[in-house]
N, C-alpha and C positions, 0 to 999 in steps of 0.2 A: 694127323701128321705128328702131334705133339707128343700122343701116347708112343708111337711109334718110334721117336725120338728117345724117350723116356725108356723104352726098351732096348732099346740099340745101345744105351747109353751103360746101363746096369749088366748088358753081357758084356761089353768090353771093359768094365772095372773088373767081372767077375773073371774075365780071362785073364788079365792082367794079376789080380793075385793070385789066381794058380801057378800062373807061370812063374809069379816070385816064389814063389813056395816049392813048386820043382827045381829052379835054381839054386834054393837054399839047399836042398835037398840032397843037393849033387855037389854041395861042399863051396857053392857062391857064396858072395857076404854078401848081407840085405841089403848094401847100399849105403851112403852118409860116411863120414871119415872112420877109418880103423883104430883100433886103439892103440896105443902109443905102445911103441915095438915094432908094427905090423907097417909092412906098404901091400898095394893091391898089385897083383901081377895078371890079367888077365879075370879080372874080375875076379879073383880065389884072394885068400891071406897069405903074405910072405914076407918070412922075417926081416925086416927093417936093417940095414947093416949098421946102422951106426946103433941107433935106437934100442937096438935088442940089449950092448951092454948095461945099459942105464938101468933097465928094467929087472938085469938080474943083480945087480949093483944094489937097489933099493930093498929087491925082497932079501938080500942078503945081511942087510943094515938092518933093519927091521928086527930080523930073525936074529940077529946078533945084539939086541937091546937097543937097538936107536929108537926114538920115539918119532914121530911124523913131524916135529917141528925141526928136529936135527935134521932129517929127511931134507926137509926143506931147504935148510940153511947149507946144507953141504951141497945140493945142486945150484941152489945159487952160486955158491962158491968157487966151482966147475964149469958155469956157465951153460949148461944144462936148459936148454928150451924147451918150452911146454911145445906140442900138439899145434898149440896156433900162433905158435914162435913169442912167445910172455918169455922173461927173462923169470919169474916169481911163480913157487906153482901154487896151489891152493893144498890145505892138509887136505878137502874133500878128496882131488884129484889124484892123490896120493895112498888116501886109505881106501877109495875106487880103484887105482892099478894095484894095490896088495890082495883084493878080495875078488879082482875079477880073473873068469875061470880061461881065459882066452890062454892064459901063459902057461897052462897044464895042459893046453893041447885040446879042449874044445869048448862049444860055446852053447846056447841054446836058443832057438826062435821060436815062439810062439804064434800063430795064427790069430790073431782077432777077432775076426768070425768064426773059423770051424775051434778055437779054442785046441788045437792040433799044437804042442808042442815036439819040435826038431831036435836030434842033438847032431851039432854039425862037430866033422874033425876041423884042425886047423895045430899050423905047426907048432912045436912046443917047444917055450921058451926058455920056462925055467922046468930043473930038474924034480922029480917026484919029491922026492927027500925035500927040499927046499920049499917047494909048495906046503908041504905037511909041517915044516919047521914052522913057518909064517901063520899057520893056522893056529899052532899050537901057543905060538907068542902072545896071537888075537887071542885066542880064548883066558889067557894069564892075564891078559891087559883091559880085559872089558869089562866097564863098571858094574856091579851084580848091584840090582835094584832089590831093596827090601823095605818091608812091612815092620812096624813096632809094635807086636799087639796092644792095643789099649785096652785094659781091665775096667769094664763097665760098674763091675760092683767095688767098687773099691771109694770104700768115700774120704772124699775131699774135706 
């Protein structure tokens, strides 16, 4: 009876993530809170009415030379709640909603077992241009890591 269990057990996991994964498939979110912008409508993404200005507000600061501490300081300032209603956001949370792709309009799921990644639509927040400006900011603003060659033969 136990194997039997054991088997009954492993095809209802295994139907269950299929059926998340046709769900995902068919433009559902995976589940767990949305990202800030978004509310659920029917289990799909839908833009957040209040939420959505913030979110182009930020990549537009960003993209116009704010750093993520300004970022910060100017939604406190505005009184700008996080996600799980914090008056303070974190710069993590910040330079997470500037690089996540949710706000260009889609996103992507990955499978865990079958290693099958998704690319889901979902509506779009910020405009092309804007997205590409924020990128072009990050790529200006990100610390380039280098090497000093040390010359072995060189005596001391």
């Amino acid at each position: 009876m136990s194997e039997l269990s054991q088997y009954d057990n492993l095809l209802r996991t295994e139907r269950f993530r299929l059926g998340k994964l046709q769900k995902i498939r068919e433009g559902g979110w995976k589940g767990g809170p949305p990202p800030f912008g978004y509310g659920l409508k029917e289990s799909q993404l839908s833009v957040h009415p209040e939420e959505h200005v913030w979110v182009v507000k930020i990549h537009e600061w960003y993209r116009d030379g704010m750093t993520a501490e300004e970022i910060k300081d100017e939604l406190l300032k505005n009184g700008v709640m996080t996600r799980r209603d914090k008056p303070v956001w974190s710069l993590g949370s910040i330079n997470a909603l500037l690089t996540n792709t949710h706000y260009d309009g889609y996103w992507y799921y990955t499978d865990k077992k079958s290693e099958q990644t998704v690319r889901v639509s979902c509506p779009r927040i910020c405009s092309s241009e804007l997205i590409q400006g924020v990128k072009q900011s990050w790529e200006k603003r990100r610390y380039k890591t280098f090497t000093i060659p040390f010359n072995y033969s060189s005596k001391i």
